[in-house]
N, C-alpha and C positions, 0 to 999 in steps of 0.2 A: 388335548382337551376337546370332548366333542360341543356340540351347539347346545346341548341342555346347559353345560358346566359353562361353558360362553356367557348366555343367557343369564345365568343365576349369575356369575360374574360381575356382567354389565350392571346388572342390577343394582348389586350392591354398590359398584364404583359410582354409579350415578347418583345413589342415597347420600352418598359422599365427597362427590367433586363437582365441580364446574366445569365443563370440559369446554375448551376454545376449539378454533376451528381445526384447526393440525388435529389436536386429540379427537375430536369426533371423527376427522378424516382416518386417522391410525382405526380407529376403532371400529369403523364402515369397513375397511381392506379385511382386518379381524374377522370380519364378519362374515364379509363374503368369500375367503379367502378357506374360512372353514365348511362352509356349503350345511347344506342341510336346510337353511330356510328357503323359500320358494317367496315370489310375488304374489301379492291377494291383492292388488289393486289401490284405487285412493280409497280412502276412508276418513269421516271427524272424530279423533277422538274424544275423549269424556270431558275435555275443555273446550270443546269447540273447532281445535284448530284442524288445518286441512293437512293430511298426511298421506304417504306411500306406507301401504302396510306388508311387512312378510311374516308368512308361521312356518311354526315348527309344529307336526303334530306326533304325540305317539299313543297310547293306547290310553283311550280315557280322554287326554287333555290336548288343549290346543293355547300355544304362546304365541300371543302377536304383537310384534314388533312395528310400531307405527314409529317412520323416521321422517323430518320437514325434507322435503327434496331439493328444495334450496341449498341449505346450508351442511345437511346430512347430519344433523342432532336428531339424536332419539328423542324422540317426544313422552312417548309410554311404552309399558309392555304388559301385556294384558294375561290372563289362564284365562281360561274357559274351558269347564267342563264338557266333552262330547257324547258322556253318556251316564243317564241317566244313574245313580247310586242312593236305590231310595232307602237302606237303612241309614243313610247319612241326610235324609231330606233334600239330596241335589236330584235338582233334574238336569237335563244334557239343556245345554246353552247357558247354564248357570255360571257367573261370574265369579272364580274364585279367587284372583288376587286382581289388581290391577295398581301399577304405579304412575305418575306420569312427572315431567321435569321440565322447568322452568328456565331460562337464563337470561 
């Protein structure tokens, strides 16, 4: 599995669990253990909170992974369009999905 399929993975597991600490910790190793995201720094995501960000970019889009560094729960994971696609009306930095989770 590479980091997109990861990515879309996580997503979906988190639409649908609760993860405790163990499981976000299994899921963090997961993560970096498959490489491909890099560090972007802190970041708030779209609720406010304060987070460590990492992307994945490949042509077109960029997936950011904001995780609490405390605890290592994903918070959100963001697309973001990197280039402009104006029969589609996006422009580059345009927000195309974004989740974010609670516990």
């Amino acid at each position: 599995m590479d980091i997109a399929q990861l990515l879309d993975a996580a997503d979906l597991l988190l639409d649908n669990w609760t993860l405790g600490a163990r499981e976000s910790a299994a899921l963090v190793r997961l993560l970096a253990d498959t490489g491909g995201l890099r560090p972007a720094g802190e970041v708030t995501d779209r609720l406010g909170r304060h987070g460590q960000a990492y992307v994945h970019e490949v042509t077109g889009v960029r997936r950011m992974l904001i995780m609490n560094p405390d605890t290592g729960a994903v918070l959100g994971l963001e697309t973001t369009s990197t280039e402009a696609q104006p029969e589609y009306g996006v422009a580059a930095g345009d927000v195309m999905e974004y989740s974010a989770w609670t516990r």
